[in-house]
C-alpha positions as CSV (number, residue, x, y, z in Angstrom):
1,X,42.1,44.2,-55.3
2,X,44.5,41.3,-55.1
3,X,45.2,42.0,-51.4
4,X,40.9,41.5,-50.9
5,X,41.1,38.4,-52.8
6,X,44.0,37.2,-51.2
7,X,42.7,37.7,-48.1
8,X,39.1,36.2,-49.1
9,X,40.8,32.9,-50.5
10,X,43.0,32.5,-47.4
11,X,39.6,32.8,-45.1
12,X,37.8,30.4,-47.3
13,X,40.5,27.8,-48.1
14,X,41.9,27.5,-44.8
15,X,39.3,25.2,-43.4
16,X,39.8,23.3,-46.4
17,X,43.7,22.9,-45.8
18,X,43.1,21.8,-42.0
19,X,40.2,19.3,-42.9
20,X,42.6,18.1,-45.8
21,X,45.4,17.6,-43.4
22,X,43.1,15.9,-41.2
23,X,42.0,13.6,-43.2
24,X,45.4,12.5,-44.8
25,X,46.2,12.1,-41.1
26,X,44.4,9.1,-41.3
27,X,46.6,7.7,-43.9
28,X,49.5,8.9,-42.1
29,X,48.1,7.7,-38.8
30,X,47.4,3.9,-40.9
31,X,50.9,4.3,-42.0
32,X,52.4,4.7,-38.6
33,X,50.4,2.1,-36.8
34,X,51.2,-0.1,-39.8
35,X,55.1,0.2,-38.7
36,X,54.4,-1.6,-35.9
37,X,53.8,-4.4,-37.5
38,X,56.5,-4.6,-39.6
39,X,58.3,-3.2,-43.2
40,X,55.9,-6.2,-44.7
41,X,52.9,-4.3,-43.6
42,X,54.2,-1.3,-44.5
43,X,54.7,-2.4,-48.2
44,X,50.8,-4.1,-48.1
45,X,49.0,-0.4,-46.9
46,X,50.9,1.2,-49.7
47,X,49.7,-1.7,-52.4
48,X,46.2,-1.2,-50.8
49,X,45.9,2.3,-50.1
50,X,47.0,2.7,-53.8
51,X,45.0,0.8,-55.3
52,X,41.9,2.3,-53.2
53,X,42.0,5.6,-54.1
54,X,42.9,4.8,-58.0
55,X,39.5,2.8,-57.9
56,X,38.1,5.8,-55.6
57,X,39.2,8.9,-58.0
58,X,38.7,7.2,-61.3
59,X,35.2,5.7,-60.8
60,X,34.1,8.1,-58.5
61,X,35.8,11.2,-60.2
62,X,32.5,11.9,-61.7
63,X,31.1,13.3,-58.4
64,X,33.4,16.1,-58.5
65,X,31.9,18.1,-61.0
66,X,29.2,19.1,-58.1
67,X,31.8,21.3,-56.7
68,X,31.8,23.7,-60.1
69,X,28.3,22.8,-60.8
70,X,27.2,24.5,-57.5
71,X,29.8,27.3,-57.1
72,X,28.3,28.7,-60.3
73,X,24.8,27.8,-59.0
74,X,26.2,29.6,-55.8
75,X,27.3,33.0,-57.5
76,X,24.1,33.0,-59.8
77,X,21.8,32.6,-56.6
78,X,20.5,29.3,-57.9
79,X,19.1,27.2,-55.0
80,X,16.8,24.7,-57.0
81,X,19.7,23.6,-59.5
82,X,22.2,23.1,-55.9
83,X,19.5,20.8,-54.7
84,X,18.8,19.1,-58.4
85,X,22.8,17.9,-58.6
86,X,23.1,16.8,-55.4
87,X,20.1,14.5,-55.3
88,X,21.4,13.3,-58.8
89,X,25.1,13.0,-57.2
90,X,23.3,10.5,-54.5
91,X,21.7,8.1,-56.9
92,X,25.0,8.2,-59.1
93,X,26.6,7.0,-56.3
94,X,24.5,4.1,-55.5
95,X,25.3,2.7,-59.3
96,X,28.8,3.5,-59.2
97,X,29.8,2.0,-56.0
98,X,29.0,-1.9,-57.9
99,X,32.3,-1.9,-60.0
100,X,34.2,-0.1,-57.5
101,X,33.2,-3.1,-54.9
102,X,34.0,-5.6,-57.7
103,X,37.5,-4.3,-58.1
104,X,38.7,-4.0,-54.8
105,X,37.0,-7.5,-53.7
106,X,39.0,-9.3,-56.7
107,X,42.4,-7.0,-56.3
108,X,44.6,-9.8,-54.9
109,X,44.3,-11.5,-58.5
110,X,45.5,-8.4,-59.7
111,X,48.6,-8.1,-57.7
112,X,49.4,-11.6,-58.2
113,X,49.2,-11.3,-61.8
114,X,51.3,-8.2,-61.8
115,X,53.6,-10.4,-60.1
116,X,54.0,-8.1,-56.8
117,X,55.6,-9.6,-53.6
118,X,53.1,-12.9,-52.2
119,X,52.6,-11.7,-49.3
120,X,52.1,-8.7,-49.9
121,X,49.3,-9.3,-52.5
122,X,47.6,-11.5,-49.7
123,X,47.7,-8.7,-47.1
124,X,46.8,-5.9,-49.7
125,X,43.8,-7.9,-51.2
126,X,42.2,-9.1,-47.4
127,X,43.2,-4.9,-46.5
128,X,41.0,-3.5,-49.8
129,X,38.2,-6.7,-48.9
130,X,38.0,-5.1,-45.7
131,X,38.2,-0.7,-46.7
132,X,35.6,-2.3,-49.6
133,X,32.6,-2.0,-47.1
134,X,33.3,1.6,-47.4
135,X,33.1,2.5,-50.7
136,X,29.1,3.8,-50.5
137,X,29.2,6.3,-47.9
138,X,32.6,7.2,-49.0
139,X,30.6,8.6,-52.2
140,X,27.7,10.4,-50.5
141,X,30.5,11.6,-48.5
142,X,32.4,13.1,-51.1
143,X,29.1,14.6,-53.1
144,X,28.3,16.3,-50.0
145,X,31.9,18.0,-49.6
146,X,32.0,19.5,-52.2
147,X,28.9,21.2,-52.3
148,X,29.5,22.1,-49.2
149,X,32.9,23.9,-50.5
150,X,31.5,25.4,-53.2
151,X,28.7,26.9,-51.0
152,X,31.7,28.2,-48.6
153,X,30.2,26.2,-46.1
154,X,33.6,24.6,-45.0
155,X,33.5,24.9,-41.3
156,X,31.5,21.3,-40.8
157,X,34.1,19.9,-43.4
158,X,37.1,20.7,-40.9
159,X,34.8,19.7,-38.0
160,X,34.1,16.2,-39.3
161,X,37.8,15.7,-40.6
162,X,39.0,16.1,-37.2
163,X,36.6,13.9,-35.3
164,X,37.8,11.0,-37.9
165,X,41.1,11.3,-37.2
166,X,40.3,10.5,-33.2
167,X,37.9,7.9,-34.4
168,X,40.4,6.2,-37.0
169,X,43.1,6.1,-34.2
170,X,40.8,4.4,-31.3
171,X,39.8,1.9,-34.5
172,X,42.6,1.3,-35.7
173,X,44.1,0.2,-32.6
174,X,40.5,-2.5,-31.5
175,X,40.7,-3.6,-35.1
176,X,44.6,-3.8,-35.4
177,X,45.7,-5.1,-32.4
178,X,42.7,-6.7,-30.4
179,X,41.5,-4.6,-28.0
180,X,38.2,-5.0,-26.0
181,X,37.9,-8.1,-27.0
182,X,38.2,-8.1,-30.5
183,X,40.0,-10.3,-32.6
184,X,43.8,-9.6,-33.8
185,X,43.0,-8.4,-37.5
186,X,46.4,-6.6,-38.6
187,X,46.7,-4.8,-41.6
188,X,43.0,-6.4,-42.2
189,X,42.2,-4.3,-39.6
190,X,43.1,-1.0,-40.9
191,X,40.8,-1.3,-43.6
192,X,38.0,-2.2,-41.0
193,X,38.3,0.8,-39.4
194,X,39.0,3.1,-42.6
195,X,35.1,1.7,-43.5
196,X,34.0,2.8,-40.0
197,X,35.5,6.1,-40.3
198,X,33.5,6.5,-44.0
199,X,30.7,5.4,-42.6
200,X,30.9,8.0,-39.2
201,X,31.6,11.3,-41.9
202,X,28.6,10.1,-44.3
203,X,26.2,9.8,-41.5
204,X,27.2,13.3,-39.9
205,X,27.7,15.1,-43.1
206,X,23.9,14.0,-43.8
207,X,22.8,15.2,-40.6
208,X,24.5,18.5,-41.1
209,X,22.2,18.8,-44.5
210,X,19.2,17.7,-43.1
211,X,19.5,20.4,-40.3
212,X,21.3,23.5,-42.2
213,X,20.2,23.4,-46.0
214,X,16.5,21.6,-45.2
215,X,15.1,24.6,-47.1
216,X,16.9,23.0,-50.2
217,X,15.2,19.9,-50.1
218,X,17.6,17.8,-51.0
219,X,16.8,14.5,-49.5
220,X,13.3,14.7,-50.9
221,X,13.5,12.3,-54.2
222,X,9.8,12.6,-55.8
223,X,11.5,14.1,-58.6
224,X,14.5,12.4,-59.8
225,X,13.6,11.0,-62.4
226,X,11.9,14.3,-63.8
227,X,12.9,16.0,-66.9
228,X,14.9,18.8,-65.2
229,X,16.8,15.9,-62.8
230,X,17.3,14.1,-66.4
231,X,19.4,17.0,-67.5
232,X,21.4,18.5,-64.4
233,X,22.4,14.3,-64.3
234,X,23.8,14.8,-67.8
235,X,25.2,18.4,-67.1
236,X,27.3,16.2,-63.9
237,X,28.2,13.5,-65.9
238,X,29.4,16.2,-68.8
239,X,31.0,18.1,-66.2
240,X,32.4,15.7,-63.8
241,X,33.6,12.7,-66.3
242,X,36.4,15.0,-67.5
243,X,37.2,15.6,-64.0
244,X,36.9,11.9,-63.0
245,X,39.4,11.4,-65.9
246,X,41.8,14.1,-65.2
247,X,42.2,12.6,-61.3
248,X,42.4,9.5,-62.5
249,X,45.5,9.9,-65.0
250,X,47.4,12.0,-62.0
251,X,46.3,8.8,-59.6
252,X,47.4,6.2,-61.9
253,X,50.7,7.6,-62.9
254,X,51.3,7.2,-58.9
255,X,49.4,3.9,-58.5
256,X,52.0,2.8,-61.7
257,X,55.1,3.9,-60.1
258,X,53.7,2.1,-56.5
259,X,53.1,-1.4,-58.7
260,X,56.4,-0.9,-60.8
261,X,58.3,0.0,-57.5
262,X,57.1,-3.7,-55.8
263,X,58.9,-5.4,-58.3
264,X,62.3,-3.9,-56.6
265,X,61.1,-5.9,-53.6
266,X,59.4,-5.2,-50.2
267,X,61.8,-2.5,-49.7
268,X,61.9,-0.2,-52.3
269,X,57.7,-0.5,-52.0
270,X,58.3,0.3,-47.9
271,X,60.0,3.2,-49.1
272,X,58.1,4.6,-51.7
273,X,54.6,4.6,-49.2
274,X,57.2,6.7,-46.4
275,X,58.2,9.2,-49.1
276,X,55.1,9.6,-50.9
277,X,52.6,10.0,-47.4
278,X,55.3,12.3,-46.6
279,X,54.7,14.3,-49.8
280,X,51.1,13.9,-49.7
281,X,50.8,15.7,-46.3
282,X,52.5,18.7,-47.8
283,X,50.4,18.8,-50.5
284,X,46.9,19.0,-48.8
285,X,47.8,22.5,-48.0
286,X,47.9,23.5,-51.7
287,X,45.2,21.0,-52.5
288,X,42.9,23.5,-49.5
289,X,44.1,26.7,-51.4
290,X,43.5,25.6,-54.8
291,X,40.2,24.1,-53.9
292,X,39.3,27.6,-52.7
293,X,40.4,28.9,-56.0
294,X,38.0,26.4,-58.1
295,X,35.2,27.7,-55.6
296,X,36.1,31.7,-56.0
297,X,36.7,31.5,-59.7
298,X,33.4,29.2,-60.4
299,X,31.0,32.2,-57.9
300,X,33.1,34.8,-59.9
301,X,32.3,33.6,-63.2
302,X,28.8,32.5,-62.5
303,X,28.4,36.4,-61.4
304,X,29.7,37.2,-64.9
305,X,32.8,39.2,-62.8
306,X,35.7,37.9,-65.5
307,X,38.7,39.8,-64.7
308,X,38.2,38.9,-60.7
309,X,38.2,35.0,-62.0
310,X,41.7,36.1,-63.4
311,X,43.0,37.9,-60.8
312,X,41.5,34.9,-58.2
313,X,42.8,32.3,-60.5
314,X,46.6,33.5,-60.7
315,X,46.8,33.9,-57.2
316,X,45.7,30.5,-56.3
317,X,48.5,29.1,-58.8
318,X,51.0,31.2,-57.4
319,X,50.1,30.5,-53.3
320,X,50.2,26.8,-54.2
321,X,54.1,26.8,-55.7
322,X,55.3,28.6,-53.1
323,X,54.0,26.5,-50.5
324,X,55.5,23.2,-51.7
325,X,58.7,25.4,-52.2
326,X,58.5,25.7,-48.5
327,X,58.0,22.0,-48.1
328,X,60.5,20.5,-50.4
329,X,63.3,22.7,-48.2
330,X,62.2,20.4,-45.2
331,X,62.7,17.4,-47.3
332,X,65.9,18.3,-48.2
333,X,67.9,19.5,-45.1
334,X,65.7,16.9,-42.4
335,X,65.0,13.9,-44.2
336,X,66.0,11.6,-41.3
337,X,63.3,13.5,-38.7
338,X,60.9,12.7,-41.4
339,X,61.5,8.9,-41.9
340,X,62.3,8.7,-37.9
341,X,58.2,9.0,-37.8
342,X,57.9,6.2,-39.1
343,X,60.4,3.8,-38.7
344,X,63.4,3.3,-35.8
345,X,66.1,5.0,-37.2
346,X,68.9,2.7,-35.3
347,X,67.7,-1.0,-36.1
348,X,69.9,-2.6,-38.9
349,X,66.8,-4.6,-40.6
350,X,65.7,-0.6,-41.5
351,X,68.6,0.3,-43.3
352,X,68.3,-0.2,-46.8
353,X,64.0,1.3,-46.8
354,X,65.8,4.6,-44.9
355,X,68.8,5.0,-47.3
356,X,65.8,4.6,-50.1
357,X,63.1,6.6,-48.4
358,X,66.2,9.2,-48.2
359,X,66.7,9.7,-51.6
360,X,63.0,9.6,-52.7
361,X,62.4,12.7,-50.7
362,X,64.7,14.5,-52.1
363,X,63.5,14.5,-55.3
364,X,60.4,14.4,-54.2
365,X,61.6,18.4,-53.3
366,X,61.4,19.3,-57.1
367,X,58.1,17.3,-58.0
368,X,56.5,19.3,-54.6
369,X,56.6,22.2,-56.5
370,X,55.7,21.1,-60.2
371,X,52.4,19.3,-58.1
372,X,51.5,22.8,-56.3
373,X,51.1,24.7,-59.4
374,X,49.4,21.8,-61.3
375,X,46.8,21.3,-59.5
376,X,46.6,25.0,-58.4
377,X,45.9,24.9,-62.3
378,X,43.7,22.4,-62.9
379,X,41.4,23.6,-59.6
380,X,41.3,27.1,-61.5
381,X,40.4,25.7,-64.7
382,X,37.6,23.5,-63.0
383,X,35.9,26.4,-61.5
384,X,35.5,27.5,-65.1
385,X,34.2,24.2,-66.0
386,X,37.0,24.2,-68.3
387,X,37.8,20.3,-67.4
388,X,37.6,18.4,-71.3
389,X,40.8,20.4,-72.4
390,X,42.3,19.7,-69.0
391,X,41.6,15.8,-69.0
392,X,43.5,15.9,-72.4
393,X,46.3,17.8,-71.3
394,X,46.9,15.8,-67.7
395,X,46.2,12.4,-70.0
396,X,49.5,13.8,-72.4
397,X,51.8,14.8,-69.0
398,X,51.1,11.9,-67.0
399,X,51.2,9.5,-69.2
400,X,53.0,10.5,-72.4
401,X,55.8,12.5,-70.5
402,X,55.6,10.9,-66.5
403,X,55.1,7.2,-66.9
404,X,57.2,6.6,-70.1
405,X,59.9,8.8,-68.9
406,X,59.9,6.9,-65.2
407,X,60.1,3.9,-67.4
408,X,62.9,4.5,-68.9
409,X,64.9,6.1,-66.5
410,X,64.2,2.8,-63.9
411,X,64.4,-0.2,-66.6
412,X,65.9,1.2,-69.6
413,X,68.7,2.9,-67.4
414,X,68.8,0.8,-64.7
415,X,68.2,3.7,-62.0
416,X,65.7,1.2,-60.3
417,X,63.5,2.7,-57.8
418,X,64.5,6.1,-58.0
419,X,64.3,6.5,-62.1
420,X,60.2,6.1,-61.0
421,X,60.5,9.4,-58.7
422,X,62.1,11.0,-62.2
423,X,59.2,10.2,-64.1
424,X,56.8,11.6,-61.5
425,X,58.4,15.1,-61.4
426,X,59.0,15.1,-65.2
427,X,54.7,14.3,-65.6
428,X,53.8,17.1,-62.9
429,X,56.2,19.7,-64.5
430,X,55.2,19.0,-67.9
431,X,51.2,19.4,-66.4
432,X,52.0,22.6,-64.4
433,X,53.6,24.2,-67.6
434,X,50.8,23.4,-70.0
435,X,47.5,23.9,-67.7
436,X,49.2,26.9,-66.9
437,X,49.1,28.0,-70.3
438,X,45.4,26.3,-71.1
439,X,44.4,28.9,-68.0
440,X,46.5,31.8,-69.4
441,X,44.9,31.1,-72.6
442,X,41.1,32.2,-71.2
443,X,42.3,35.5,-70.8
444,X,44.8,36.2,-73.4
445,X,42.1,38.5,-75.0
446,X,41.9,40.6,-72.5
């Protein structure tokens, strides 16, 4: 029995991995193309970028709780309540992109304030003005992916990924550099073309739905303001708020240690974006397999099949360690190949953001493995709908244990910049222990 689900999860998840990778290429690919502009703009993507997916995951988080929602619709052969959330997920979306565009537009304030590098506030705030105009589709976007991986639909996921990463790089370099007759934008650029690329995956992702699930009905909206629309919106916001939550502690404990880092200067914050886009690539291959997981656990527990949740849910955990295992090897014995991607590795003005970059990667080979089996966790406690105890639990790790501890280990000891890469591992191990345990604890009955 674990071989078959081993070998079911793999065949589901492995879309999700490759559209995953392919769309953190894009942040890798804004990354690169950023270098050639200099460590300046370097430092102003990773301010922006940041602070974009913090406002993304936290106001936004909400929308995740279609993905359980409809796996257990899925596994109980539900059609009508798959169609109810997702029409609810639109109109959710439409209210919360207001105070995610008044964040982002105002951000530079915010830097300032927080007393980050000038110029880097000014490029981060005119990047997040620009990425801004990207926020809405973004959202139907995201509703739509996950229904679609909880329906094991995942193939158009993977298909849509990959086209944005070609379209990205073709903006990216009109927007960026001028070409075609476009003006010079920069860094401003980047952000314009991040909204074109939201903009390209919500329009095809709605075409998909309108030709593949039109039996569903979902873009008909005569009833959402009905009684039954009334209470699937509740059973998301129940559902997904938790989730929203949880994402947003493990996203601010980063976006934390990205502001915290900028006050070690342009460097340290040049750094910190190589190290962590680095780590973040690695993990969308244990992000794909415990998405799977969330997905296989929710059908299996919507089809009342308890001890195949168990079995599904363990393995998940278990693939997802071992995978960032793999990957924290590479940081440790090739870290120069790895920052040589992104910056020249024999001009002197690079020195001090390698020697840094250097260091951050190797501890970011510990935290690689703590941030596998978290979040192989929290996925497998999500399929469950199990996501109030987990919001609790990632709200004490991150913020209780990671931030304080990278605190103290940067200001209070005087580590600087690397005391902050501390705290993040200590906040992931201390959430892969405990929603470990919070999933162990389902079936100790058993």
């Amino acid at each position: 029995m674990y071989r078959q689900e081993l070998s079911g999860l793999i065949k589901l998840a492995l879309p999700l991995v490759l559209a995953h990778l392919a769309q953190n290429t894009i942040s890798f690919v804004d990354t690169l193309m950023a270098g050639r502009l200099g460590n300046d703009a370097i430092a102003g993507i990773a301010l922006g970028s940041t602070t974009f997916y913090l406002v993304i995951f936290v106001i936004s988080g909400v929308l995740f709780g279609v993905s359980p929602i409809v796996a257990q619709a899925q596994g109980a052969n539900n059609e009508a309540k798959i169609s109810c959330v997702l029409r609810q997920a639109f109109l959710l979306s439409f209210w919360l992109v207001i105070p995610s565009w008044l964040l982002l537009y105002n951000a530079e304030h915010l830097f300032r304030w927080m007393e980050q590098p000038a110029d880097v506030a000014k490029q981060s705030g005119d990047y997040l003005k620009a990425i801004s105009w990207g926020l809405f589709p973004a959202f139907i976007f995201l509703s739509i992916r996950s229904a679609l991986e909880s329906l094991a639909d995942t193939r158009p996921i993977l298909i849509i990924s990959l086209l944005n990463v070609l379209v990205n790089i073709v903006a990216n370099e009109i927007f960026m550099f001028g070409r075609f007759g476009f003006p010079k934008m920069g860094l401003v650029g980047t952000g314009y073309a991040s909204a074109f690329v939201m903009w390209c995956a919500c329009l095809s992702s709605i075409s998909y739905m309108r030709w593949k699930y039109r039996h569903l009905s979902i873009f008909k909206f005569d009833r959402i303001f009905s009684p039954e629309s009334r209470r699937q919106m509740w059973e998301l916001i129940k559902v997904g708020v938790p989730i929203g939550m949880t994402i947003g502690f493990e996203t601010s404990m980063f976006s934390a240690s990205a502001f915290a880092m900028g006050w070690f200067g342009k460097e340290a914050l040049a750094a910190h974006q190589i190290a962590l886009q680095t780590a973040s690539i690695a993990f969308m291959v244990p992000l794909g397999i415990s998405i799977g997981t969330s997905v296989r656990v929710g059908q299996a527990i919507g089809a009342n099949q308890v001890t195949r949740a168990k079995i599904v849910g363990y393995l998940g955990i278990a693939v997802s360690g071992a995978i960032m295992l793999v990957s924290g090897l590479c940081f440790i014995f090739i870290p120069s190949r790895i920052i040589g991607l992104y910056l020249d590795l024999n001009e002197p003005q690079n020195a001090v953001v390698i020697a840094q970059a250097t260091s951050f990667l190797l501890v970011a080979s510990a935290f690689g493995v703590f941030d596998g089996i978290q979040v192989g966790g929290s996925m497998a406690l999500r399929g469950m709908k199990d996501t109030r105890a987990a919001m609790l639990l990632t709200l004490l790790a991150y913020w209780g244990f990671g931030v304080t501890s990278g605190a103290f280990c940067a200001f209070g000891l005087g580590w600087g910049g690397i005391g902050l890469w501390y705290g993040l591992t200590i906040g992931l191990g201390v959430a892969a222990v405990i929603l470990l345990r919070r999933f162990a604890s389902h079936f100790a009955a058993q």
